[in-house]
N, C-alpha and C positions, 0 to 999 in steps of 0.2 A: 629588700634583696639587693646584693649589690650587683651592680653591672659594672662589667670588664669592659673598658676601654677597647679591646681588641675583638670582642665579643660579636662585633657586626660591620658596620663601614670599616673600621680599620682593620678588621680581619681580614675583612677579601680585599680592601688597601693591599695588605703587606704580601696577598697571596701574588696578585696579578702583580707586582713587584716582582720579586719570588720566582716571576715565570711559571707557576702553579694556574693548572686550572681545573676542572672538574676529576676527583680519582679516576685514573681510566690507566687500562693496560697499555705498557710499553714491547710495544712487537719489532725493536730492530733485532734485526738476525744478531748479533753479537750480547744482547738480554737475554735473561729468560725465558721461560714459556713452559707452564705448567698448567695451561686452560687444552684441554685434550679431548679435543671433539665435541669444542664446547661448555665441559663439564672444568667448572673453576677448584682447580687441585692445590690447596694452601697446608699450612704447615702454624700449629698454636707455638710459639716459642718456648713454653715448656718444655717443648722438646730439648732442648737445646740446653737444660738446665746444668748437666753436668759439665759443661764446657763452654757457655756462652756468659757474661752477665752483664758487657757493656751494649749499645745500639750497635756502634761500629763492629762488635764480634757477632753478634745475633746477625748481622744484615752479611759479612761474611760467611755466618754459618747458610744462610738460607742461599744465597748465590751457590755454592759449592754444589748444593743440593740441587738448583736448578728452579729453585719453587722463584716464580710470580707474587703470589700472592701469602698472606700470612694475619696471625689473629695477634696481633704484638702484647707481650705480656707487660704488664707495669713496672718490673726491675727494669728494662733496658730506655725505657721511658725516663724515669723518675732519674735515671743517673746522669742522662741526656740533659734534661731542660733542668734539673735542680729543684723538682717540683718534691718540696716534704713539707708537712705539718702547715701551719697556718702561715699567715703570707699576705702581703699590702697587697692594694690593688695595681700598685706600680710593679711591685716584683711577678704578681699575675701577669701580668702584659709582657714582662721579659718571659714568662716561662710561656704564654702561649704563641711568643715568638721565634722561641727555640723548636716549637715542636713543628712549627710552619720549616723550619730551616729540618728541620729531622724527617719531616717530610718530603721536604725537596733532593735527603741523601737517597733516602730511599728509593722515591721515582727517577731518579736520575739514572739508577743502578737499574731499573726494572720491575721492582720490586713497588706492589700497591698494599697497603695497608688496611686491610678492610675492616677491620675490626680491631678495639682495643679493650685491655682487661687491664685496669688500674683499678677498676672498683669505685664505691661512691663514698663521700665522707659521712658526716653526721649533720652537720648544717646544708639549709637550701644553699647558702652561696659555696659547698664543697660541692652539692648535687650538679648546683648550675656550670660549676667550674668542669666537673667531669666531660658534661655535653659537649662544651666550648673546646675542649683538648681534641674530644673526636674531630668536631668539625677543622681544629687548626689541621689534625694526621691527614684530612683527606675521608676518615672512618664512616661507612655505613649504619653502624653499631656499636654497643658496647655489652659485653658480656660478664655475666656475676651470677653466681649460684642463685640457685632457683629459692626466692622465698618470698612469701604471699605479700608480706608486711612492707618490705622495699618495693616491691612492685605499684603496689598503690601508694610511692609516695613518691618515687621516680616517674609514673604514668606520665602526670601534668608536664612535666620539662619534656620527657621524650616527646608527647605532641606537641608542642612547643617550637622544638627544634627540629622536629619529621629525624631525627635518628633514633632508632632501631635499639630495646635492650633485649637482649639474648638473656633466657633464666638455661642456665646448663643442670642437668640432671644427672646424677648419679644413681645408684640403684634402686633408692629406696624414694625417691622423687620424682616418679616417672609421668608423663602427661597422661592425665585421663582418659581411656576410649571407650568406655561406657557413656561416657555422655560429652558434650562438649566441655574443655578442660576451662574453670572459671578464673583462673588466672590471666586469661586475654580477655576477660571480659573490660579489666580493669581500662584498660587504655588501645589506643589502635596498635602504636608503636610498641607493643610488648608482645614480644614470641618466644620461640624457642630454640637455644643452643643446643641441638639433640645429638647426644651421646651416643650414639648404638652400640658400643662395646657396651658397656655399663645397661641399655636399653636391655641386651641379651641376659646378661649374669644378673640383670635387677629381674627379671621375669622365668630365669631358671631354663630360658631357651628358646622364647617365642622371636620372631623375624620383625622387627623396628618396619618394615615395608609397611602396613599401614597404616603408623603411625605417622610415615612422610605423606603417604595416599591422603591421611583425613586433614593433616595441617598444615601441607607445604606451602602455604600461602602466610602461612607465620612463624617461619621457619628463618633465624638470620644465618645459619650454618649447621655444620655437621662435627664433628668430631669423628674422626674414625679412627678405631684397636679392635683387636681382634681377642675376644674372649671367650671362656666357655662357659657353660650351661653352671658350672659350679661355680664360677667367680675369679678364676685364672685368668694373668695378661700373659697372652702368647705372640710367638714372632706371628705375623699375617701367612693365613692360609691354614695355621696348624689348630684352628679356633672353630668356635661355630657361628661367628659374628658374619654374617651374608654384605661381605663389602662391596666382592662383586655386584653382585644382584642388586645393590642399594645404588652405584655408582651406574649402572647400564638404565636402571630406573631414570636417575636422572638425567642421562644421557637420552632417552626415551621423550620422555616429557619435557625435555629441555628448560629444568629447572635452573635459574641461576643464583641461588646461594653457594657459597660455597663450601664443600669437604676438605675440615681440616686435618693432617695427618697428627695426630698424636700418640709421641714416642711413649708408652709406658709399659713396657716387658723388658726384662732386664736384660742391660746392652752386653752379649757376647764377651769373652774376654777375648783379648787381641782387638775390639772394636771399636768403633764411637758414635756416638749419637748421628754425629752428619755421616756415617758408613749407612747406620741402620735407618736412617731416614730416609738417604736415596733408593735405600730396597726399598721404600715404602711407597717411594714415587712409582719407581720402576712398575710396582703390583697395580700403580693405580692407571698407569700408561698402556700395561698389557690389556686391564680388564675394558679400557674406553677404547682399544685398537676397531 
């Protein structure tokens, strides 16, 4: 397996360089601030898809919005550092130096990166590569649809590196609560990115609350839309997806993964993604008041 140059000593080298230290929130009055009584209120970059697709427009769009924190998708990444297809071990070292420097645009502006979604390749040195970009972001995590086969091959590097992969669920992939779900069997570092929109419409209506109840301990975020019982994305509020009651939960139990807002009901005409995102904030601010 190769090892990256930048992978260990020279990564936290170029961090503490860098002026980089552990991911942590930036609270000057003049940043953002979208941790609301606690509860860490982030935003998956998808959102942002009809109008964002550089780093520098995404990290604009999220400032506008007000959001702190964020799930960063792999387009705004990948156009950043130049990471595509296969690649030296030298040109690995520039790109996981890029992503330390995309790091530092980021926390500089306020904004923590907690999570990224690039996905994994097909070889262990694309796997190991994956890890090694979270840890250059700063990332807790990394996120990638839920499936058995990846999971036990990623395991080993997630403990490895103690970062976190998120399997995200959509309707038809929902965590077990009949019995304990055997997908975290595999590994410590494997939870769950849980959907509750998609939680609601995949179960025809039932409330995601116990499903944070039974695994919130392996739990790297949230996804939050508002859906109904039939399978419709609706603006928040007009749905049956219980965001409040999911977000006061964790406000309650002073959970700290983080809910992330994800735009996917269709954006208004006259509107835009950062209009209907900051209504997303706003819902999330009233419900943690």
């Amino acid at each position: 397996m190769t090892s990256y140059p930048l992978s260990r000593r020279s990564f936290l080298g170029t961090a503490v360089a860098a002026g980089l230290s552990l991911p942590r929130f930036v609270s000057a009055a003049e940043k953002p601030n979208s941790v609301f009584n606690g509860v860490r209120i982030g935003c998956i970059t998808y959102s942002y898809r009809s109008m964002a697709k550089t780093a520098e427009e995404t990290l604009k769009a999220l400032l506008e919005d007000g959001l702190s924190e964020t799930e960063l998708m792999g387009g705004p990444i990948q156009d950043f550092t130049g990471i595509k297809g296969k690649a030296t071990d030298a040109e690995r070292e520039q790109q996981l130096a890029k992503c330390v420097e995309l790091r530092k645009m980021f926390n500089d502006a306020g904004v923590n990166i907690h999570i990224h979604k690039m996905g994994f390749g097909q070889s262990n040195e694309e796997i190991e590569f994956s890890f090694l970009v979270a840890k250059a972001l700063g990332c807790t995590g990394v996120t990638t649809e839920r499936n058995a086969i990846l999971a036990a091959r990623v395991a080993p590097f997630a403990d490895k590196h103690k970062i976190w992969v998120g399997f995200h669920n959509h309707t038809n992939n929902l965590p077990e609560m009949d019995k304990f779900d055997s997908i975290l069997d595999l590994g410590q570092y494997i939870g769950f990115n849980l959907d509750i929109g998609h939680y609601v419409a995949g179960t025809k209506g039932k409330s995601p609350i116990p499903v944070l109840e039974k695994y919130h301990s392996r739990i790297t975020n949230l996804h939050l839309k508002d859906r109904t019982a039939d399978g419709g994305n609706v603006e928040w509020g007009k749905g049956q997806t219980p965001i409040k009651e999911v977000l006061q939960l964790m406000k309650k139990e002073k959970w700290t993964f983080p809910a992330e807002i994800e735009l996917e009901y269709k954006i208004p005409e006259g509107s835009t993604a950062i209009a209907e995102v900051k209504k997303c904030v706003q819902y999330c601010r009233e419900a943690l008041a």
